[in-house]
FIGULUM-404649 format. One record per atom (N, C-alpha, C): residue in one letter; atom name; x, y, z. Coordinates in nm, 4 decimals, decimal comma. Layout:
REM residues N
<type: a | atom: CA | xx: X | yy: Y | zz: Z>
...
***
This chain:
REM residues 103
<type: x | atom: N | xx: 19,2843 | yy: 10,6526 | zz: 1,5595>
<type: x | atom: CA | xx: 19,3397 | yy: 10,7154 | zz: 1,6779>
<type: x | atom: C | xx: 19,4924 | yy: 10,7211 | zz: 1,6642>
<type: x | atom: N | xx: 19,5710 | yy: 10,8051 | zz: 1,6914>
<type: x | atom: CA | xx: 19,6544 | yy: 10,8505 | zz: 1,7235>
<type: x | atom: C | xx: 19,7528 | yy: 10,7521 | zz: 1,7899>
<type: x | atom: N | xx: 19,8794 | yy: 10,7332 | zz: 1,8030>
<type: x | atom: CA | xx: 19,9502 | yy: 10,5993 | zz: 1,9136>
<type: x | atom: C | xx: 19,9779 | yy: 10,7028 | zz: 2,0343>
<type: x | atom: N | xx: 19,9807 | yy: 10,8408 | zz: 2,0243>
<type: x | atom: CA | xx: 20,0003 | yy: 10,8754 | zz: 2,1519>
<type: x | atom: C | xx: 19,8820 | yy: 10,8550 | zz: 2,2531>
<type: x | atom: N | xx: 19,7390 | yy: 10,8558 | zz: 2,1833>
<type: x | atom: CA | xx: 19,6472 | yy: 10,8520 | zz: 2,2809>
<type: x | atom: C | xx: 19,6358 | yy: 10,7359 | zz: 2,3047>
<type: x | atom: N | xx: 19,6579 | yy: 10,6175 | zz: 2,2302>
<type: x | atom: CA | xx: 19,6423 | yy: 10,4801 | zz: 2,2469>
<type: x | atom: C | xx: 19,7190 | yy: 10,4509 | zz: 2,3757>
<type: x | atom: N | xx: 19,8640 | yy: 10,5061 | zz: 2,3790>
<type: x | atom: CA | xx: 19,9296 | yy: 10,4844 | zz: 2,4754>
<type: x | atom: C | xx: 19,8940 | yy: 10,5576 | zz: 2,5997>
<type: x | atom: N | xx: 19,8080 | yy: 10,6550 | zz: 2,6012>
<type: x | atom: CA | xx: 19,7688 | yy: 10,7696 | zz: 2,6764>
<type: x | atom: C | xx: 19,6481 | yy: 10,6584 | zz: 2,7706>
<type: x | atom: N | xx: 19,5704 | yy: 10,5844 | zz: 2,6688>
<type: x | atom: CA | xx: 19,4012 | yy: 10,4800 | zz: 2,7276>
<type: x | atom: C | xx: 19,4942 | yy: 10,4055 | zz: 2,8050>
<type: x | atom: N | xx: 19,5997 | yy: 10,3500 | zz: 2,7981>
<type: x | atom: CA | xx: 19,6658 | yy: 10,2040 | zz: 2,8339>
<type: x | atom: C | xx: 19,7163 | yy: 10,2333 | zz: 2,9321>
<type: x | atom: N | xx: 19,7516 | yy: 10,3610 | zz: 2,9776>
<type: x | atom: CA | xx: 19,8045 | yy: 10,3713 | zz: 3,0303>
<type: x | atom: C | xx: 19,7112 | yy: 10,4302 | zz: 3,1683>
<type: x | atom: N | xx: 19,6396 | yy: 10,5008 | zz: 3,1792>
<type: x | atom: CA | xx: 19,4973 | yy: 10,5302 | zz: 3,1986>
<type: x | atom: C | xx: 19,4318 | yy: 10,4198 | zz: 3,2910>
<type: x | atom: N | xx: 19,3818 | yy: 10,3355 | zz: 3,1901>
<type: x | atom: CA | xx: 19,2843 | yy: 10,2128 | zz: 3,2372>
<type: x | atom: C | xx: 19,4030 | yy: 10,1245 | zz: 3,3305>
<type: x | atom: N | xx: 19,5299 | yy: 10,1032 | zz: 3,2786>
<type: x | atom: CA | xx: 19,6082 | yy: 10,0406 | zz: 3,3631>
<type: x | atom: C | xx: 19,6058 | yy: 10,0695 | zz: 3,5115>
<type: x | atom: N | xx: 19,5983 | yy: 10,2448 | zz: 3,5239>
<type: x | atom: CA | xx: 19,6277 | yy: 10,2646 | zz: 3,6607>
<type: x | atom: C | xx: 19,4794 | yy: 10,2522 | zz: 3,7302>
<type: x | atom: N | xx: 19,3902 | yy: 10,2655 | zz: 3,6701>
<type: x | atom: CA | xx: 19,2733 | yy: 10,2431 | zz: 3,7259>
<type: x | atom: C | xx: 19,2271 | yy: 10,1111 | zz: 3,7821>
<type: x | atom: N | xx: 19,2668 | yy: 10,0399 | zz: 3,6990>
<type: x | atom: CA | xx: 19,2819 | yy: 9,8780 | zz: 3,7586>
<type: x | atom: C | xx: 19,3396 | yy: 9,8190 | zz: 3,8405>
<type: x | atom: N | xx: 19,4878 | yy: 9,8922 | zz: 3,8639>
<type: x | atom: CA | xx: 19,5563 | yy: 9,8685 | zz: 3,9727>
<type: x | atom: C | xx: 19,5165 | yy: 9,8985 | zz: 4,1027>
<type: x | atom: N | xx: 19,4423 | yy: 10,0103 | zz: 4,0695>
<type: x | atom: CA | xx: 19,3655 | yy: 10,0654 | zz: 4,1761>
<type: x | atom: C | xx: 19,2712 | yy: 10,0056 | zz: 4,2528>
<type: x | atom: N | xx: 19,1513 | yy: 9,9280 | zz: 4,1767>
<type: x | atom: CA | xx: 19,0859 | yy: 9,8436 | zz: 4,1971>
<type: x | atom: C | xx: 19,1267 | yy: 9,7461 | zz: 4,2622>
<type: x | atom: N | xx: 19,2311 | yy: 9,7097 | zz: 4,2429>
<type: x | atom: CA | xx: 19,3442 | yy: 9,5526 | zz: 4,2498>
<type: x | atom: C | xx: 19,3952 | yy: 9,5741 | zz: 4,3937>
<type: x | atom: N | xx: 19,4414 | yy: 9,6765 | zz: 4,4003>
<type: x | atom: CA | xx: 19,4636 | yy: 9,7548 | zz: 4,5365>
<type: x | atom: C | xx: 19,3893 | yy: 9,7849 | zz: 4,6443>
<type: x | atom: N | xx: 19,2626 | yy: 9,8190 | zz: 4,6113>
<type: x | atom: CA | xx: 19,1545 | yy: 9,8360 | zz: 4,6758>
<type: x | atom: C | xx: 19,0689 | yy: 9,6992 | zz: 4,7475>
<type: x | atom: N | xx: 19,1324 | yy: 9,5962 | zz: 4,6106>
<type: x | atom: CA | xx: 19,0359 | yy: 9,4623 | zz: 4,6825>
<type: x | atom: C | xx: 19,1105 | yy: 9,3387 | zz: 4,7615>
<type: x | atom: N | xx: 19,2648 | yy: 9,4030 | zz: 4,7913>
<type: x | atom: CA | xx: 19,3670 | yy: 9,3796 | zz: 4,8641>
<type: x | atom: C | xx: 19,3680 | yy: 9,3594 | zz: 5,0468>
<type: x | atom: N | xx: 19,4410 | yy: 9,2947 | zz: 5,0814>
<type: x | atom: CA | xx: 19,4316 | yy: 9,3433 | zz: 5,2209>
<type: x | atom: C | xx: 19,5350 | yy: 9,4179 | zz: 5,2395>
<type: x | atom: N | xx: 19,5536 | yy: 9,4924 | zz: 5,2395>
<type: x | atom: CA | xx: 19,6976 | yy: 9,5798 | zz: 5,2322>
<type: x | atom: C | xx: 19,6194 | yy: 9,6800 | zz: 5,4022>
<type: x | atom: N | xx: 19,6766 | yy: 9,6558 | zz: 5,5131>
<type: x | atom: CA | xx: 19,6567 | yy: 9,7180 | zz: 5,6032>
<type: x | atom: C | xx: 19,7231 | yy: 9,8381 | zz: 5,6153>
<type: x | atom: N | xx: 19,6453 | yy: 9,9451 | zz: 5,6606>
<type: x | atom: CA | xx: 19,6348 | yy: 10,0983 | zz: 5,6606>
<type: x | atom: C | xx: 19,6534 | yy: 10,1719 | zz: 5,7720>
<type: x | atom: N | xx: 19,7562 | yy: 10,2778 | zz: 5,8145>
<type: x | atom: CA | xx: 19,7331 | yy: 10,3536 | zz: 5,9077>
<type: x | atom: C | xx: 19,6005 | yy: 10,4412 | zz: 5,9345>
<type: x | atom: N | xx: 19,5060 | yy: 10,4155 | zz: 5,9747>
<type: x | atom: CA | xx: 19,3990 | yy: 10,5321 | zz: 5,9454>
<type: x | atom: C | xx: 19,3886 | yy: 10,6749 | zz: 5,9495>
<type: x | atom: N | xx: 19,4735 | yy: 10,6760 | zz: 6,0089>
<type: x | atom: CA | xx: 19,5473 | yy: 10,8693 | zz: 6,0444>
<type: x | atom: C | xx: 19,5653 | yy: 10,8811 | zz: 5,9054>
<type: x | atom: N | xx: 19,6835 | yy: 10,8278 | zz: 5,8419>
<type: x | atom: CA | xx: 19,7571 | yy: 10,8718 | zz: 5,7311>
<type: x | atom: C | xx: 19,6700 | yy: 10,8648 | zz: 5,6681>
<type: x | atom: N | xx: 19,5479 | yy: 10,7543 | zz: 5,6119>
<type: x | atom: CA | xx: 19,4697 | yy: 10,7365 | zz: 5,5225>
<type: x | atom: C | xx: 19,3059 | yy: 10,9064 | zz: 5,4924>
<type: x | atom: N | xx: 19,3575 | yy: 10,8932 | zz: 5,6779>
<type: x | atom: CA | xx: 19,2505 | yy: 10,9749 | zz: 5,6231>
<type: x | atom: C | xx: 19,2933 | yy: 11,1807 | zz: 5,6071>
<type: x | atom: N | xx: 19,4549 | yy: 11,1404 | zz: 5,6069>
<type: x | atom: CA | xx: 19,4587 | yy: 11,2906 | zz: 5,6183>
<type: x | atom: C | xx: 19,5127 | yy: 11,3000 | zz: 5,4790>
<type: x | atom: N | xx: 19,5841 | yy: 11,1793 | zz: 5,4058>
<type: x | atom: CA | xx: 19,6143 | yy: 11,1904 | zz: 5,2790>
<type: x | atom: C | xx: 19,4768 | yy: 11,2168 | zz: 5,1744>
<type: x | atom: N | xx: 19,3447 | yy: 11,1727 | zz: 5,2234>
<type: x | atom: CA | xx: 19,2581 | yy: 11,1823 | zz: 5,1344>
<type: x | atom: C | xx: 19,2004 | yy: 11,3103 | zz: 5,1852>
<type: x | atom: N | xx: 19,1878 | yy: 11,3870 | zz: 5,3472>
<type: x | atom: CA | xx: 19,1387 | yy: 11,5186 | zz: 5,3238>
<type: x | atom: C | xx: 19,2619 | yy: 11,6313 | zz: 5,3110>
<type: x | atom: N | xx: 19,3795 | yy: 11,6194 | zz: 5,3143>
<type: x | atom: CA | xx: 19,4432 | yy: 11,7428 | zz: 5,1837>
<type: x | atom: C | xx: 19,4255 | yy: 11,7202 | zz: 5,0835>
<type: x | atom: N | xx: 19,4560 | yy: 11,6042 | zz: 5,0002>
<type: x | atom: CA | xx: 19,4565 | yy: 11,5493 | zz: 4,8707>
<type: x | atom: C | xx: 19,2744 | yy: 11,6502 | zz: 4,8234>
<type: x | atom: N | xx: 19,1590 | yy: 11,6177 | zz: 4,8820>
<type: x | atom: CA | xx: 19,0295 | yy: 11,6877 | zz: 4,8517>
<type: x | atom: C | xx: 19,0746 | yy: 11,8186 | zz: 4,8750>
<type: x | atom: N | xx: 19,1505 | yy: 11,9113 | zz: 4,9405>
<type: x | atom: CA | xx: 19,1319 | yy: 12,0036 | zz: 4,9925>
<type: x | atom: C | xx: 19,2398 | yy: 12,0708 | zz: 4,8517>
<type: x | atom: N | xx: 19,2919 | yy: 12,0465 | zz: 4,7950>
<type: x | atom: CA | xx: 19,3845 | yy: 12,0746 | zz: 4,6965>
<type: x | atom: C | xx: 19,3412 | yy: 12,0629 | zz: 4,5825>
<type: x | atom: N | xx: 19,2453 | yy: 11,9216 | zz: 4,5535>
<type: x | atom: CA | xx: 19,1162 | yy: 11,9354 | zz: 4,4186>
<type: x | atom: C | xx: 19,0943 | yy: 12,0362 | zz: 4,4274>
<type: x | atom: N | xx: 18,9928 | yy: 12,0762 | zz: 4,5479>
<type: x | atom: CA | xx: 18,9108 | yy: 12,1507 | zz: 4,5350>
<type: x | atom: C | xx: 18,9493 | yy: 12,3589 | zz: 4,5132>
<type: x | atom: N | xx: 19,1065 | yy: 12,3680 | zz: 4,5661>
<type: x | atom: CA | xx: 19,1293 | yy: 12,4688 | zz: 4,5960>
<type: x | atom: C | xx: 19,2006 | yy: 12,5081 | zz: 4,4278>
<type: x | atom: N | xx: 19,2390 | yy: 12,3720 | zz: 4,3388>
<type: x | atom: CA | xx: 19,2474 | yy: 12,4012 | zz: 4,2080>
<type: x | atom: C | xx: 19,1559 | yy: 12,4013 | zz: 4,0798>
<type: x | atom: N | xx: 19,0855 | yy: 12,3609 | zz: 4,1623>
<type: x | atom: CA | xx: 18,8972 | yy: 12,3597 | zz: 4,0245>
<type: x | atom: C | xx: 18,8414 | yy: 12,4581 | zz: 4,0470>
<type: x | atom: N | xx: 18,8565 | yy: 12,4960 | zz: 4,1941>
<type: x | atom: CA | xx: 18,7354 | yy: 12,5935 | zz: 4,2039>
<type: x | atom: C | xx: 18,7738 | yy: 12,7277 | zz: 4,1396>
<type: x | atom: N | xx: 18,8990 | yy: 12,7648 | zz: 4,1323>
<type: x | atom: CA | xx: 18,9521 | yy: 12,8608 | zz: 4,0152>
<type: x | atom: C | xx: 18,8499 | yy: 12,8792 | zz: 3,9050>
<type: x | atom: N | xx: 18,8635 | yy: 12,7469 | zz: 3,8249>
<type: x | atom: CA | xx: 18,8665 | yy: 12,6842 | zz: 3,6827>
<type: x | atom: C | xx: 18,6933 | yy: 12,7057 | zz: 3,6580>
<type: x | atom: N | xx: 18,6469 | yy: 12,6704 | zz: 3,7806>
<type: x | atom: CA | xx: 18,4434 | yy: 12,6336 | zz: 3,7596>
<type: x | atom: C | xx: 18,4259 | yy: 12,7901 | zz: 3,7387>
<type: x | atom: N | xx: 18,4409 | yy: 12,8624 | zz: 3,8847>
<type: x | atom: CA | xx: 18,3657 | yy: 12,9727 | zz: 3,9169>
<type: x | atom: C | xx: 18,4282 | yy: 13,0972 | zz: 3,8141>
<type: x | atom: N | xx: 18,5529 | yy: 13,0707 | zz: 3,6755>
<type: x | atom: CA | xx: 18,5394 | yy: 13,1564 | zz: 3,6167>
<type: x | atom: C | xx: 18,4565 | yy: 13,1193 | zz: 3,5136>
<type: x | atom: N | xx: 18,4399 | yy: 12,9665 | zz: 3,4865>
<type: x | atom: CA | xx: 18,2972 | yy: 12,9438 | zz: 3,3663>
<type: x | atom: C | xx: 18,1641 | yy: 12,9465 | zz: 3,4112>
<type: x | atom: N | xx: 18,1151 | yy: 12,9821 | zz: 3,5272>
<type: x | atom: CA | xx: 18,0056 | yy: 13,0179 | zz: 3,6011>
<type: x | atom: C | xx: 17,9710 | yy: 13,1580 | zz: 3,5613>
<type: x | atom: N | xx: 18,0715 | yy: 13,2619 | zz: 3,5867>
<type: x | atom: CA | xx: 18,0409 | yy: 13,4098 | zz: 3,4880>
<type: x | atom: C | xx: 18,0745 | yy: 13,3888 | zz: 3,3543>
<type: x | atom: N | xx: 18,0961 | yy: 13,3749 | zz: 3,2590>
<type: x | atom: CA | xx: 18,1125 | yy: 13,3719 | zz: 3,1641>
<type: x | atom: C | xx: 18,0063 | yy: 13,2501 | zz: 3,1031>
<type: x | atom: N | xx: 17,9536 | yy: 13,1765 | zz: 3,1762>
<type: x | atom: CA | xx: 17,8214 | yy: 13,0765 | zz: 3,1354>
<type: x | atom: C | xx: 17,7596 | yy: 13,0271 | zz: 3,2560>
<type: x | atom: N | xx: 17,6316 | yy: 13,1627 | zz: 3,3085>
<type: x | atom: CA | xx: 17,6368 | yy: 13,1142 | zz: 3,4247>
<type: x | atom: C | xx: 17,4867 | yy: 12,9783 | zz: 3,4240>
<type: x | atom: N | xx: 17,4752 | yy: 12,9456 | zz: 3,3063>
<type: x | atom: CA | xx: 17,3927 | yy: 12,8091 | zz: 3,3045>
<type: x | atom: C | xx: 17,4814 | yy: 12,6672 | zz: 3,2695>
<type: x | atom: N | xx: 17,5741 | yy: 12,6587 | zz: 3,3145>
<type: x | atom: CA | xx: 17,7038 | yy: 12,5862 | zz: 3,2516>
<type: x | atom: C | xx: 17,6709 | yy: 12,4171 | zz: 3,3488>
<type: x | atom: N | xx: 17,5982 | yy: 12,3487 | zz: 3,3266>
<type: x | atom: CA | xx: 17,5996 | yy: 12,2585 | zz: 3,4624>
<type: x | atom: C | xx: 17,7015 | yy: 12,1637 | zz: 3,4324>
<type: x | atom: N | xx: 17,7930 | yy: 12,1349 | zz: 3,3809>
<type: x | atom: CA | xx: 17,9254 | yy: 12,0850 | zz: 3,4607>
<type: x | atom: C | xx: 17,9868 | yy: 12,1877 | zz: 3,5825>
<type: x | atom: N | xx: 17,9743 | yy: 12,2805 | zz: 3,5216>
<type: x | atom: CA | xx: 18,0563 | yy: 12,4007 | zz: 3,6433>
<type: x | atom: C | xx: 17,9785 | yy: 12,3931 | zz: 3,7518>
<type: x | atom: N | xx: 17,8543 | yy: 12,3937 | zz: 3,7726>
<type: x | atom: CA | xx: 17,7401 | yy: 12,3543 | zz: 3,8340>
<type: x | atom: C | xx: 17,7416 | yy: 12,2296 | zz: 3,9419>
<type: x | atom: N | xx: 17,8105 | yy: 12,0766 | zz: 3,8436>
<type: x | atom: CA | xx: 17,8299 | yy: 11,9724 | zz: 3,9276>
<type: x | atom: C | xx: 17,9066 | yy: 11,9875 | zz: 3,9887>
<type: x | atom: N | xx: 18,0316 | yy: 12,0413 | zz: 3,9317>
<type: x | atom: CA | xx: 18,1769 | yy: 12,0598 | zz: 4,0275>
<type: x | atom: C | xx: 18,1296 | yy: 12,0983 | zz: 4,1229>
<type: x | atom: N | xx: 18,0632 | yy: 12,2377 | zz: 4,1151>
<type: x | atom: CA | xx: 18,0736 | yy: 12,2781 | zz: 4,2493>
<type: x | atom: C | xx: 17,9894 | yy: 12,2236 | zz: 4,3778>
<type: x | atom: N | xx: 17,8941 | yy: 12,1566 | zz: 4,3425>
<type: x | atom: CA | xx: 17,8111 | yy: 12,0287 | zz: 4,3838>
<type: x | atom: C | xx: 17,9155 | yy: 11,9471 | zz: 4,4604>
<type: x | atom: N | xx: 18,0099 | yy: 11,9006 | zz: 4,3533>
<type: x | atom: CA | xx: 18,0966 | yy: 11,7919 | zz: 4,4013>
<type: x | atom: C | xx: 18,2101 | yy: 11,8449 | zz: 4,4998>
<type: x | atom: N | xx: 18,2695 | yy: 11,9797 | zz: 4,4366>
<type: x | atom: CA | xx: 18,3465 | yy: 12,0328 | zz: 4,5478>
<type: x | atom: C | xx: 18,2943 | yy: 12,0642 | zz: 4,6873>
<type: x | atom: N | xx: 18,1792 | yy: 12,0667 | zz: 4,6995>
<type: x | atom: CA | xx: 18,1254 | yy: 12,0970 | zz: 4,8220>
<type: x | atom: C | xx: 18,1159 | yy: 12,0161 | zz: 4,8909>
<type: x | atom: N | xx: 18,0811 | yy: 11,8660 | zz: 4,8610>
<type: x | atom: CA | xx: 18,0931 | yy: 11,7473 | zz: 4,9375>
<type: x | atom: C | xx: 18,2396 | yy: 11,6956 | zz: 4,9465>
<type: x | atom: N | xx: 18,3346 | yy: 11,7564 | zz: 4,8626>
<type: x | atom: CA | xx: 18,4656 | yy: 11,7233 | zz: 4,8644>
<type: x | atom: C | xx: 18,5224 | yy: 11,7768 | zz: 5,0027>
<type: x | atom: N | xx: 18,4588 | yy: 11,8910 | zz: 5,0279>
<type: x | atom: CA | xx: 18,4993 | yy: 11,9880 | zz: 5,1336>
<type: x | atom: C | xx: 18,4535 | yy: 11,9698 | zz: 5,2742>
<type: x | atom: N | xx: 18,3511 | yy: 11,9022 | zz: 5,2614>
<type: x | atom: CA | xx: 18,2798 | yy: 11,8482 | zz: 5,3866>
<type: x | atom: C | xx: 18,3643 | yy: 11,7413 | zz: 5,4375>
<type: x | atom: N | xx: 18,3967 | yy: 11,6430 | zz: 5,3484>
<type: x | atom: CA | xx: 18,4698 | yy: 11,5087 | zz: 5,3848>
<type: x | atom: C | xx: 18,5958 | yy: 11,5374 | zz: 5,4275>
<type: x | atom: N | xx: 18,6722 | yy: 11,6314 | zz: 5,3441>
<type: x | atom: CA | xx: 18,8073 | yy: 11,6833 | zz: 5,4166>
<type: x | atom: C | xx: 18,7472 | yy: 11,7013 | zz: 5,5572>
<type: x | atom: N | xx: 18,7153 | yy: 11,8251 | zz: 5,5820>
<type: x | atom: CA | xx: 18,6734 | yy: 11,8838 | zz: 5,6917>
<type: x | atom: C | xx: 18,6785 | yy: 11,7404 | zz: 5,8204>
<type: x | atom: N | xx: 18,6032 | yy: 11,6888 | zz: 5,7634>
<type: x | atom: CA | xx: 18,4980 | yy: 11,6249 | zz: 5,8699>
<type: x | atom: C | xx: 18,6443 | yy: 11,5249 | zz: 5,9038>
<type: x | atom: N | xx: 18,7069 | yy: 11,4488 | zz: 5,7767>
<type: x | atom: CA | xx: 18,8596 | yy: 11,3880 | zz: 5,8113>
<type: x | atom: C | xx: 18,9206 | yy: 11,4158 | zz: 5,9018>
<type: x | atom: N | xx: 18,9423 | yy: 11,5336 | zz: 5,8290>
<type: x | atom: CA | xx: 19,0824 | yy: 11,6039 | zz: 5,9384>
<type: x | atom: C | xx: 19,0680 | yy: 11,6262 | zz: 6,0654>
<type: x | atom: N | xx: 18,9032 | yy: 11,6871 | zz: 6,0996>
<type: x | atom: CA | xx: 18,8502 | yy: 11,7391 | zz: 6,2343>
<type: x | atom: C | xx: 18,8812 | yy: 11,5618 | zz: 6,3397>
<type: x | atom: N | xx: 18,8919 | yy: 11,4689 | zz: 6,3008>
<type: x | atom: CA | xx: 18,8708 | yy: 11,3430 | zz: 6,3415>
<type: x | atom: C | xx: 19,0671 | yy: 11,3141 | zz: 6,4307>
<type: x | atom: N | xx: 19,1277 | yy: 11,3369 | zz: 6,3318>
<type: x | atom: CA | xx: 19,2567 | yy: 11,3434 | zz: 6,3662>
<type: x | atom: C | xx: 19,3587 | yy: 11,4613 | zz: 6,4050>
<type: x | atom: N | xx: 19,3266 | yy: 11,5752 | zz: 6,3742>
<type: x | atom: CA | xx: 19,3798 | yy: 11,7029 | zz: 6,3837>
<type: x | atom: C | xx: 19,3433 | yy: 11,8049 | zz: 6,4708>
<type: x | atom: N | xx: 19,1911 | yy: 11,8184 | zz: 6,4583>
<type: x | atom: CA | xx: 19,1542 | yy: 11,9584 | zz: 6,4272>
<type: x | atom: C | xx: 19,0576 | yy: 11,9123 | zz: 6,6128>
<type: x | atom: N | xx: 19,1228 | yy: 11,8719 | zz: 6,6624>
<type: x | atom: CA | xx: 18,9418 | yy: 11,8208 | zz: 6,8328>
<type: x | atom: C | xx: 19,0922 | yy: 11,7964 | zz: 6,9178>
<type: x | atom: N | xx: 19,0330 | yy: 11,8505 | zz: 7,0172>
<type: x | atom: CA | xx: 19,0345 | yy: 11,8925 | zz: 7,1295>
<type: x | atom: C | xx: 19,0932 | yy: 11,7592 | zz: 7,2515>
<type: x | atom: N | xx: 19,2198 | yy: 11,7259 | zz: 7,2836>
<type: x | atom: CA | xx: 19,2483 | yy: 11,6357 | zz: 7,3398>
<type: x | atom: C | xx: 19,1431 | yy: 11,6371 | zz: 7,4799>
<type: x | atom: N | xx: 19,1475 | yy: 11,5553 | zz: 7,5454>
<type: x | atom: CA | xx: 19,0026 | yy: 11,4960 | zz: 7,6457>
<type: x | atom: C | xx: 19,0726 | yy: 11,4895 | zz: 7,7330>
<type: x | atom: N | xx: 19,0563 | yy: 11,6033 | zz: 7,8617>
<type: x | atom: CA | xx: 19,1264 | yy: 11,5679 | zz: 7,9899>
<type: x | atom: C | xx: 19,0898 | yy: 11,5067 | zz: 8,0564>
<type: x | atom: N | xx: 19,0830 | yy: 11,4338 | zz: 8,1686>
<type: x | atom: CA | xx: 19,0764 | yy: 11,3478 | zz: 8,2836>
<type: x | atom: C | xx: 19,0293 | yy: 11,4478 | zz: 8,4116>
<type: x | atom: N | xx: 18,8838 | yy: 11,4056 | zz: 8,4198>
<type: x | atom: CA | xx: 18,8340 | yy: 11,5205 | zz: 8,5481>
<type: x | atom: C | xx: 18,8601 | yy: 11,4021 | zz: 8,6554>
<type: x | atom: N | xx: 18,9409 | yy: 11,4130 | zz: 8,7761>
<type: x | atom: CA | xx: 18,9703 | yy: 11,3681 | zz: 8,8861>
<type: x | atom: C | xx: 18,8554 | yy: 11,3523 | zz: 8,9531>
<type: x | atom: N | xx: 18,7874 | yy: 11,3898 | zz: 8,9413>
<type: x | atom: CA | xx: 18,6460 | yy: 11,4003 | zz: 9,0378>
<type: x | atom: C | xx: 18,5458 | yy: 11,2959 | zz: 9,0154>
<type: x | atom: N | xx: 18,5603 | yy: 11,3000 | zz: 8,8616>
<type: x | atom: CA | xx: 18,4754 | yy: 11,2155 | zz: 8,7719>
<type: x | atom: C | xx: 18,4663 | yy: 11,0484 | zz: 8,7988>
<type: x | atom: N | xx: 18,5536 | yy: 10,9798 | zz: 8,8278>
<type: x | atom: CA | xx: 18,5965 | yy: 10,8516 | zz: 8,8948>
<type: x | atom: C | xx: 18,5684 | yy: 10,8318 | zz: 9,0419>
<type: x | atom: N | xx: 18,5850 | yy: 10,9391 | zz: 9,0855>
<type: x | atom: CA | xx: 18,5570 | yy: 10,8815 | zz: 9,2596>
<type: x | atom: C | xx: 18,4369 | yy: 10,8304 | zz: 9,3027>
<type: x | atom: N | xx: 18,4079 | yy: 10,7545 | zz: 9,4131>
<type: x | atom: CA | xx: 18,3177 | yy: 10,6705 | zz: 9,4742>
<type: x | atom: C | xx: 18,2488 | yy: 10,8169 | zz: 9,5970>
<type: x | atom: N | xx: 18,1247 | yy: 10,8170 | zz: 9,6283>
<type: x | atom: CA | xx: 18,1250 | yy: 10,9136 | zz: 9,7467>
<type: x | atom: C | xx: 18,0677 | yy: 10,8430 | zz: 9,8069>
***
């Protein structure tokens, strides 16, 4: 192997671990931020693969990686969705006056 790719794995597996390391942390979270950083962050995968799949879909349209992606982009797209709709995208809740009173 090569030392650039060597340095390329090390570097790789490093951040993946940190990740892990991070993950099994208590590091307390805004949940807003958490969850709108992970549905743009999906919404930006998905709006740069799906380029990449659906032109190897015509050009091989039995291709099943292109196949999973889009599998995977689709649940990528749901979870954004469903994220964002949680913090963004609904309808603030008014206060019916009526609703509280005693008769």
């Amino acid at each position: 192997m090569e030392q650039q790719s060597i340095i390329a794995l090390v570097i790789a597996i490093t951040i993946l671990v940190s990740s892990v390391v991070l993950g099994m942390s208590n590091i307390k979270l805004n949940l807003k931020v958490m969850h709108s950083f992970i549905g743009f962050g999906f919404l930006f995968i998905v709006i740069f693969g799906l380029r990449r799949h659906l032109s190897r879909l015509v050009q091989y349209p039995t291709n099943y990686i292109s196949w999973l992606h889009i599998i995977i982009f689709s649940f990528l797209i749901l979870l954004s969705i469903k994220a964002l709709r949680t913090w963004f995208f609904k309808k603030k809740k008014t206060k019916d006056a009526t609703k509280n009173t005693k008769i």
